[in-house]
N, C-alpha and C positions, 0 to 999 in steps of 0.2 A: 079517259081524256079529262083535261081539267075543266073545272067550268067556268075560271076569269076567260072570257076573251081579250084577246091584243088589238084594238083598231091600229089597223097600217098595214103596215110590210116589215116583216121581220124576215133575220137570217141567223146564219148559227157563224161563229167565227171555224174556218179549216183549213187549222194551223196543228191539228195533234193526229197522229194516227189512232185508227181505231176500230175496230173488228163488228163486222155486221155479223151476226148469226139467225138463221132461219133455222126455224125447228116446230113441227107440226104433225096432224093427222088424218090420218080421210079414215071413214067409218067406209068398206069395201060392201059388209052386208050389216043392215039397218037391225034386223032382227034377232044379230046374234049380241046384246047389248052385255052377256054376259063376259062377251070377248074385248069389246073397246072400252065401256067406263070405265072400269080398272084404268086403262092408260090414260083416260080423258083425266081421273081423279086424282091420278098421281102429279101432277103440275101443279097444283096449287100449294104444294108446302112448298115444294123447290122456288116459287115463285116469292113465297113468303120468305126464306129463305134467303135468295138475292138481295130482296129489296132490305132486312136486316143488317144483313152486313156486305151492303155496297160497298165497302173502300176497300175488305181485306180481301174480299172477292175479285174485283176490277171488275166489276158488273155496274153497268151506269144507268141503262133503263131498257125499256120494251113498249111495244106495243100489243096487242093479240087481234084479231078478227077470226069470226066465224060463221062459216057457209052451213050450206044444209050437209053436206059430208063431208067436209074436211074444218081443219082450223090452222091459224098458221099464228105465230110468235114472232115476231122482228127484235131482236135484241140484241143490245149496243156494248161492247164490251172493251175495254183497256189496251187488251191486248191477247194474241192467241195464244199465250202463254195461261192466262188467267184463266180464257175459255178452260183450256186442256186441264189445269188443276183443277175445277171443277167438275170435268166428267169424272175427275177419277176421287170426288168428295163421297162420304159415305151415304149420304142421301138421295145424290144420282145413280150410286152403283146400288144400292138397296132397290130404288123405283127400276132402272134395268135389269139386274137380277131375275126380282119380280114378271116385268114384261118378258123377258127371256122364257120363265118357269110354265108362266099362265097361255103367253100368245104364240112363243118361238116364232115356227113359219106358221103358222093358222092364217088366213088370209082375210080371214074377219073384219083387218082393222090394217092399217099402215100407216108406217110411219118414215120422217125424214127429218133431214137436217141439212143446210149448207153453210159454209161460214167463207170470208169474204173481210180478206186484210186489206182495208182501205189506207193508203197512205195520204198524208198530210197534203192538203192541197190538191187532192184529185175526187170531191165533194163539193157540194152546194147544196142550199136548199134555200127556201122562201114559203115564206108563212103569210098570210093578207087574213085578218079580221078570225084570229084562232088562238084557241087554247095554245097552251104549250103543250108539243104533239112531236113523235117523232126525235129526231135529230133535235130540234127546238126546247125540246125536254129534258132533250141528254146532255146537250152542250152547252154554253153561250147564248142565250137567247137577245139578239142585239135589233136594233132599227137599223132598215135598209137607210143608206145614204145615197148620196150621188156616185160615192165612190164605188158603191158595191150596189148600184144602181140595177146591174143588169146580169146576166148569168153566164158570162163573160168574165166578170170584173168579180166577181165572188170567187169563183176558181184562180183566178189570176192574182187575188189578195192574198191567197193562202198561198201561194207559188212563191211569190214573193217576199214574204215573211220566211219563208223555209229555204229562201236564198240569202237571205241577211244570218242563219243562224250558221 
């Protein structure tokens, strides 16, 4: 997360389509670390990786969080086209390979993924006294007005701009 805060209200303009993807891991047993680091360690190049070549990728940003057994990824993508070319980049099929080779079904460790084509105008969000976080980071980082006052009026702006196009 960054560390300018924003005093106010902010919102992200949503008027583009654009692809949520979740992808994460729960540690199933704590003690077999020989089974999940590996997977734990392999996200950080791929991470590196995205944030490099954001534009020829369609990879726009992320978030991460982690609990005491799992961790999860939020990541904002262009399009499911872009996701899809990327699974099948030599870096993610190397780091799956791998996981395949090392963990297959072991149960030691899990993992998941969801993805989630949001179209234009069926999104919102509000930021009050924060970093650029989120959707905020990825998109448009704009001041709430009267017009997009309410969470109502944010989704109904984007509706509407995608009725003029």
């Amino acid at each position: 997360m960054g560390k300018e805060v924003f005093p106010g209200r902010f919102t992200t303009e949503n008027n583009e389509n654009i692809v949520v993807f979740l992808i994460g891991m729960r540690i199933n047993k704590r003690r077999a670390m020989t089974k999940w680091l590996p997977v734990f360690n392999a996200m950080p190049g791929m991470i590196k990786e995205l944030y490099t070549h954001k534009e020829e990728l369609g990879f726009i940003s992320m978030e991460n969080y982690f609990g005491l057994r799992s961790t999860v990824m939020i990541q904002y993508w262009r399009s499911t086209e872009d996701l899809m070319a990327y699974a099948k980049n030599d870096k993610h099929l190397a780091a799956w390979k791998n996981f395949n080779k090392k963990i297959g079904n072991n149960d030691a460790v899990g993992i998941y993924h969801e993805t989630y084509e949001v179209p234009a105008g069926n999104y919102e969000s509000l930021y009050g006294n924060m970093p650029l976080y989120g959707l905020g980071k990825a998109l448009n980082h704009i001041p709430i007005t009267a017009a997009r006052g309410s969470a109502r009026k944010r989704f109904d702006s984007g509706k509407l701009k995608q009725a003029d196009v």
